[in-house]
N, C-alpha and C positions, 0 to 999 in steps of 0.2 A: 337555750341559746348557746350556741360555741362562742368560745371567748377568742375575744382579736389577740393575734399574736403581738405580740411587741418586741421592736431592732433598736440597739443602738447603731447608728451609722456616725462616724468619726468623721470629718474634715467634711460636713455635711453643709454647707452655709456656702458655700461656688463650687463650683467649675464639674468636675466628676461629680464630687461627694452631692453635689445641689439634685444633680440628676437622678443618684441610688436613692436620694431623700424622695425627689416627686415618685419615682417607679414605685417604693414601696409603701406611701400612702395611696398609692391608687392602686396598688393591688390590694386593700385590705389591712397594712398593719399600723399599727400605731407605731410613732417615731420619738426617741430619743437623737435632738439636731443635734454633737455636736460641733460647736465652734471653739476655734483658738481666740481670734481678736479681730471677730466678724460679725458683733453684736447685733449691727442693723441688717445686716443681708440676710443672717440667722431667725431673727424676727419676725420680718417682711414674708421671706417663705413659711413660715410657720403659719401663721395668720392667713395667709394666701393656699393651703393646703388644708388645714384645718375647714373653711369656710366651702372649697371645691371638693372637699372628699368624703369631710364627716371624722377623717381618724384625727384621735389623738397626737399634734406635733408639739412636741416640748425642745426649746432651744436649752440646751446647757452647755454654760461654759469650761473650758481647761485649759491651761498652758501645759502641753506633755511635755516637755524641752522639762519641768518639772520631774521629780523623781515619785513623789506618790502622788502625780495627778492623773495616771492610768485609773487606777486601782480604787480613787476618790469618782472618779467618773461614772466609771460602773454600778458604785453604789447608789451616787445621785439618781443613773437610769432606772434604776430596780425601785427607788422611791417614786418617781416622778408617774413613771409609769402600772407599776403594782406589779409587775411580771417580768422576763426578761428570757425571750426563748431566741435570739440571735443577735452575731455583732457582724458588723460590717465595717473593718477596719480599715477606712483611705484617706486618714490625715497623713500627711508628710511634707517635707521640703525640700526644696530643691534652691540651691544658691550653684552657679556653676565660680568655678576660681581658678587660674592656672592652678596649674602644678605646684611650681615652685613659690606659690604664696597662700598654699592652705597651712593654717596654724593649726596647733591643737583645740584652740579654742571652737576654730569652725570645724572640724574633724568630729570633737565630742557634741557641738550642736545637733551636729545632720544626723547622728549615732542615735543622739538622746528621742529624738521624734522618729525616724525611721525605725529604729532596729527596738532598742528599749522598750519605750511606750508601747509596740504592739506585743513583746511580750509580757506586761504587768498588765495588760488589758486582759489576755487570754489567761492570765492567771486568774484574775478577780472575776472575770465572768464565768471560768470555771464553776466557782462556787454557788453562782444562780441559774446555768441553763438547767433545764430537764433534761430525761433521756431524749435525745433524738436532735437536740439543741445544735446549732452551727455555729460556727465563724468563719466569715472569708474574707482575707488578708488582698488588698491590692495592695500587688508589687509594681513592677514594668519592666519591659524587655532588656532596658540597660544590667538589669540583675545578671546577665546572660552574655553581654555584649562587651567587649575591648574600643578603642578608638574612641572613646571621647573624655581626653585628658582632661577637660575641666572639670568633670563630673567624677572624679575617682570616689570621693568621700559620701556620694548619693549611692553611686554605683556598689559599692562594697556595702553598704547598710541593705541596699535592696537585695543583694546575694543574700546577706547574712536570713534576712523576712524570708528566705526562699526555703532555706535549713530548717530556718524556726517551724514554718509551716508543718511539713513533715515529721519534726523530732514531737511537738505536740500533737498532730493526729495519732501518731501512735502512741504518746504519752495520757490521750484523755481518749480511745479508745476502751469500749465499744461508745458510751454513753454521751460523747461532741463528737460529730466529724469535723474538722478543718481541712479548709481547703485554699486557693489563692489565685486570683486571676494575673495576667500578667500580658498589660494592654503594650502596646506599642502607640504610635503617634496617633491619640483620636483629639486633641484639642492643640491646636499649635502654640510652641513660649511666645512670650513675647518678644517682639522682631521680627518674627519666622515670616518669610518672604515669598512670592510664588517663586523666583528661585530654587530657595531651600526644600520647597517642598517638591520639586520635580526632581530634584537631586535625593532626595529620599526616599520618591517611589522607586527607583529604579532600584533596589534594594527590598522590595516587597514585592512580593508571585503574584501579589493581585490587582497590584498596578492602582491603588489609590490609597489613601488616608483615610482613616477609621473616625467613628463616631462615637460621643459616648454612650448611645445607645445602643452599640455592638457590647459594648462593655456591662451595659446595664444587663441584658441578655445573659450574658454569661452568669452574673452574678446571680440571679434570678435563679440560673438551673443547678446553679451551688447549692444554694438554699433549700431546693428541696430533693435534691440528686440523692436520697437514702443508702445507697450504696458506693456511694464514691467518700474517700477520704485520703486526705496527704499528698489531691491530686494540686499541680500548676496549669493552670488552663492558660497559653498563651493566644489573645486578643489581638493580632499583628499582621495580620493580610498573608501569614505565613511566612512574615521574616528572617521567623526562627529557622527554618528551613535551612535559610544560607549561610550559620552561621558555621 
């Protein structure tokens, strides 16, 4: 009998990360959820996955905003689970702040979970994939984009995920590909108005708002795309186009 693969998926417990979680128990693998401080939503889906699929879901928790809570995580997954043949990295945060009232405090916050944590992650799962093993990093199209001043200190962490991406696939080449999707608007913030949102298609070739299972898709064809690495697969109706 072939043995189920097993993923960690990161910022697994809402919104995207909820969705990578269900796609990848219904495709087959066993799931390391985790959560930052989403113990019940983390739960709820496990239990609720476990019960409709058969795989293996294990909630575990982290604060990455920590400095060894990457690196603690991945071990916990390699325990929980026995194996560890992908990660699926899309915890992050987003706090928007003018300009002229980001302190250093909120600057090394947004740093600490965007940019940091997803590199000690790919360090420490380094040491458990197999040959052939993956990671794919969600970024977002802000990584790429100017104009939204309150977003400077998301926006600069997600550029930096975009570096990382590539300076790692070629650093754990042949043996992990990495690679990173980079969605544009598939779930709206909160506020987001039908206003806002005709005012932002108009800045997208395809003239609607994305879903997270455009995104899920993508991630999917990371995972077993054998010949791609160090790519950025932008998820944006083509908004990169305009930039």
């Amino acid at each position: 009998m072939t043995a189920r693969r097993a993923v960690l998926v990161t910022g697994g417990a809402r919104r995207l990360g909820a969705a990578l979680v269900r796609s990848c128990a219904a495709r087959g693998w066993d799931v390391a959820l985790h959560h930052g401080h989403s113990p019940s939503e983390a739960g709820a889906l496990a239990a609720s996955l476990q019960h409709e699929t058969g795989a293996a879901v294990v909630p575990l928790q982290a604060d990455l905003a920590h400095p060894e809570a990457a690196a603690r995580l991945v071990e916990d997954a390699v325990r929980a689970l026995g194996r560890l043949d992908a990660v699926v990295s899309s915890a992050a945060v987003l706090h928007p702040v003018p300009l002229d009232q980001v302190t250093p405090a909120h600057w090394d916050a947004t740093h600490a979970v965007n940019l940091r944590a997803p590199f000690f992650l790919m360090q420490a799962a380094a040491r458990h994939l197999p040959l052939g093993g993956c990671i794919v990093q969600v970024t977002d199209h802000l990584a790429f984009e100017n104009g939204w001043p309150a977003l400077v200190p998301h926006a600069t962490s997600k550029a930096g995920v975009t570096q990382l991406v590539r300076a790692m696939a070629a650093a754990l080449a042949p043996r992990i590909r990495v690679n990173a999707v980079a969605p544009g608007l598939v779930l709206p913030p909160d506020g987001w108005t039908p206003e806002d949102s005709v005012r932002f298609r108009r800045h997208v070739p395809l003239d609607a708002e994305g879903t997270p299972d455009y995104v899920v898709e993508a991630v999917h064809y990371l995972l077993g795309a054998r010949y791609v690495t160090g790519a950025v697969l932008p998820v944006d109706g083509g908004r990169h186009l305009l930039r």
